[in-house]
PAZA-99738 format. One line per 4 residues: for each residue x negated, y, z negated of C-alpha. Coordinates in nm, 2 decimals, always signed. Layout:
<atoms>
X Y Z; ...
</atoms>
This chain:
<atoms>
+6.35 +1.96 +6.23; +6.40 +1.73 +5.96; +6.41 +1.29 +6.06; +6.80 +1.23 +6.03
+6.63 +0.84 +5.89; +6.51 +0.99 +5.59; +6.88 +1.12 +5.49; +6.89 +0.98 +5.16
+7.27 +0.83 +5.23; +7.09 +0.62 +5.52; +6.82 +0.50 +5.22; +7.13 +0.48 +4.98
+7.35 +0.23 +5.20; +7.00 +0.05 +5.29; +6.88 -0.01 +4.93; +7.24 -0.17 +4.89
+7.19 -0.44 +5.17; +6.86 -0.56 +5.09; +6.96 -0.59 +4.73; +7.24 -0.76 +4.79
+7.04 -0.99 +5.08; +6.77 -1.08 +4.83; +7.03 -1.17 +4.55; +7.26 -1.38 +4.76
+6.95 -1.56 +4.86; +6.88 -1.62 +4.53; +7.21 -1.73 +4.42; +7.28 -1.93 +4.72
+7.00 -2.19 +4.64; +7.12 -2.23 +4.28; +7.48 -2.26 +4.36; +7.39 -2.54 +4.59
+7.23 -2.75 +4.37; +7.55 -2.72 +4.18; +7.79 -2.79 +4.49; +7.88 -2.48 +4.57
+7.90 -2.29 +4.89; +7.85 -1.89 +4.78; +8.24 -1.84 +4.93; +8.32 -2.15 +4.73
+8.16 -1.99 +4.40; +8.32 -1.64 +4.42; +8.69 -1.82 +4.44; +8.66 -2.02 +4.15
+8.52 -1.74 +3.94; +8.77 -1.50 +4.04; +9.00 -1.75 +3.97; +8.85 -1.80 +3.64
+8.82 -1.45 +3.52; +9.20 -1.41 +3.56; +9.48 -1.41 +3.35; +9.55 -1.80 +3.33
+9.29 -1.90 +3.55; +9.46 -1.82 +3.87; +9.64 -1.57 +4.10; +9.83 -1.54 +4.40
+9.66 -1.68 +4.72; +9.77 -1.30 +4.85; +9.56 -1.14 +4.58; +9.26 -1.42 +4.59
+9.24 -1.30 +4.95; +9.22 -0.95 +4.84; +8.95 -0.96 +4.60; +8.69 -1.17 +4.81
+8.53 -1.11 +5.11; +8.78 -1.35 +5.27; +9.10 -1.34 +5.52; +9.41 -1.50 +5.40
+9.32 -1.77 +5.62; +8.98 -1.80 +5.53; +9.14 -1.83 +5.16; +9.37 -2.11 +5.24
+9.09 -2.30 +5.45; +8.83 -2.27 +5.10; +9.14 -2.36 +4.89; +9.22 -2.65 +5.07
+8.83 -2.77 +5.08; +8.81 -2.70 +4.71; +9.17 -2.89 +4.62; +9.05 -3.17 +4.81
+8.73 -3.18 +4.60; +8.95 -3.15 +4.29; +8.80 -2.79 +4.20; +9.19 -2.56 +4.24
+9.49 -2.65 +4.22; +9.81 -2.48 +4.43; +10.12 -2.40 +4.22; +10.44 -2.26 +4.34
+10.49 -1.88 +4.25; +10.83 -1.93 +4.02; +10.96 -1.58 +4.13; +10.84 -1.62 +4.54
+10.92 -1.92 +4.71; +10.68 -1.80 +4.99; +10.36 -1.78 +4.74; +10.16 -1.98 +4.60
+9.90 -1.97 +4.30; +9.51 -2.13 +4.34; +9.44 -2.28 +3.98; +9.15 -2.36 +3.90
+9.16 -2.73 +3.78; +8.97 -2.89 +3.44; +8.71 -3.01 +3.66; +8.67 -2.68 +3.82
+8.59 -2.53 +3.52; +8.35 -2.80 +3.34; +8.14 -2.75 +3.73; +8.19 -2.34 +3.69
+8.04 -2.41 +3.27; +7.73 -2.62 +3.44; +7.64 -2.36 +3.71; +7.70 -2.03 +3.53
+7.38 -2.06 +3.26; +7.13 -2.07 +3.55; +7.31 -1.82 +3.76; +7.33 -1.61 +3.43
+6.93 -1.63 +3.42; +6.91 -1.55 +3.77; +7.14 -1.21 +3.72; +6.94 -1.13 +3.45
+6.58 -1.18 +3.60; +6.68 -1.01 +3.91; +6.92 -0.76 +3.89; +7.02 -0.64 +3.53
+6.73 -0.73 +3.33; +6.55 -0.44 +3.63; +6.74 -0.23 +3.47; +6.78 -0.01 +3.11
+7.12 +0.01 +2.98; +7.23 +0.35 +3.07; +7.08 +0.28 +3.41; +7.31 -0.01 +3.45
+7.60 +0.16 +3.30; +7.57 +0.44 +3.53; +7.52 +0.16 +3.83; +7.82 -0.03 +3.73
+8.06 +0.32 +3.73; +7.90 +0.43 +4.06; +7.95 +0.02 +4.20; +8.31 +0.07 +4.04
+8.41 +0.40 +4.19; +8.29 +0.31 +4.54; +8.46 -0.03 +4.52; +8.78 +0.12 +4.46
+8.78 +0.37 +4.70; +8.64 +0.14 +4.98; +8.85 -0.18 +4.84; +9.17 -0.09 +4.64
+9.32 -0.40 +4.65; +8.99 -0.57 +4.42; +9.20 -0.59 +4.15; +9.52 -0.68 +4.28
+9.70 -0.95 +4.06; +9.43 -0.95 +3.77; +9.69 -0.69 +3.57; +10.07 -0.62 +3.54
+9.98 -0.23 +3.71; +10.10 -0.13 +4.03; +9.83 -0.28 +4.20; +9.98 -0.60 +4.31
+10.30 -0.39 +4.46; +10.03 -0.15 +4.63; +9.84 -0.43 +4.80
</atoms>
């Protein structure tokens, strides 16, 4: 009878969550000495890897681990710090876009180098460049299956309607 703890999808979902746990760990302490929370961190740099700097507080919500509540609650934190900016959504009365601000970005440019060196040391550097190609496609294909809406706002598709 073979150990059902040895299935290799058990070892598979495992290797995931301590890797994840040991990196978060990692960037947590950096991120801090730069004032920013991890949630904090992973707002403003979805918000500045989109089209304009911002998106929707509907689609913010969908690409981070966050509620639409816990969006608005970071927002608000982060506007009052002077990190985002809300705009009105010209075409939606009832939306509103999180912008990230010129101070935003100048803290984002002084925390990225040293979380760049910690992504490289810890996580891509581990790997060769097919390896990580072949990590990113798999990350990709599971992402989308498991989180459709990870995307939603950051193109013109039919993700934003579909979300």
């Amino acid at each position: 009878m073979t150990n059902v703890f040895d299935d290799p999808r058990i070892t598979a979902v495992g290797l995931l969550v301590e890797a994840h746990a040991g990196l978060q760990a990692r960037f947590a302490a950096q991120l801090e000495e730069h004032g920013f929370s991890t949630v904090e961190f992973e707002v403003i740099t979805r918000l500045a890897r989109s089209p304009g700097n911002q998106l929707r507080m509907t689609d913010l919500a969908a690409q981070t681990s966050l509620s639409t509540s816990g969006v608005t609650r970071v927002v608000d934190r982060m506007e009052r710090d002077g990190l985002l900016a809300r705009q009105a959504c010209p075409s939606d009365r009832r939306s509103s876009f999180a912008v990230v601000t010129a101070a935003g970005m100048q803290r984002l440019d002084e925390t990225l180098p040293g979380h760049l060196r910690i992504i490289e040391q810890w996580f891509t550097g581990q790997l060769d460049p097919e390896a990580l190609a072949a990590l990113l496609d798999g990350l990709r294909r599971v992402r989308d299956a498991v989180h459709p809406c990870a995307t939603a706002g950051s193109t013109d598709g039919d993700s934003v309607t579909q979300c």
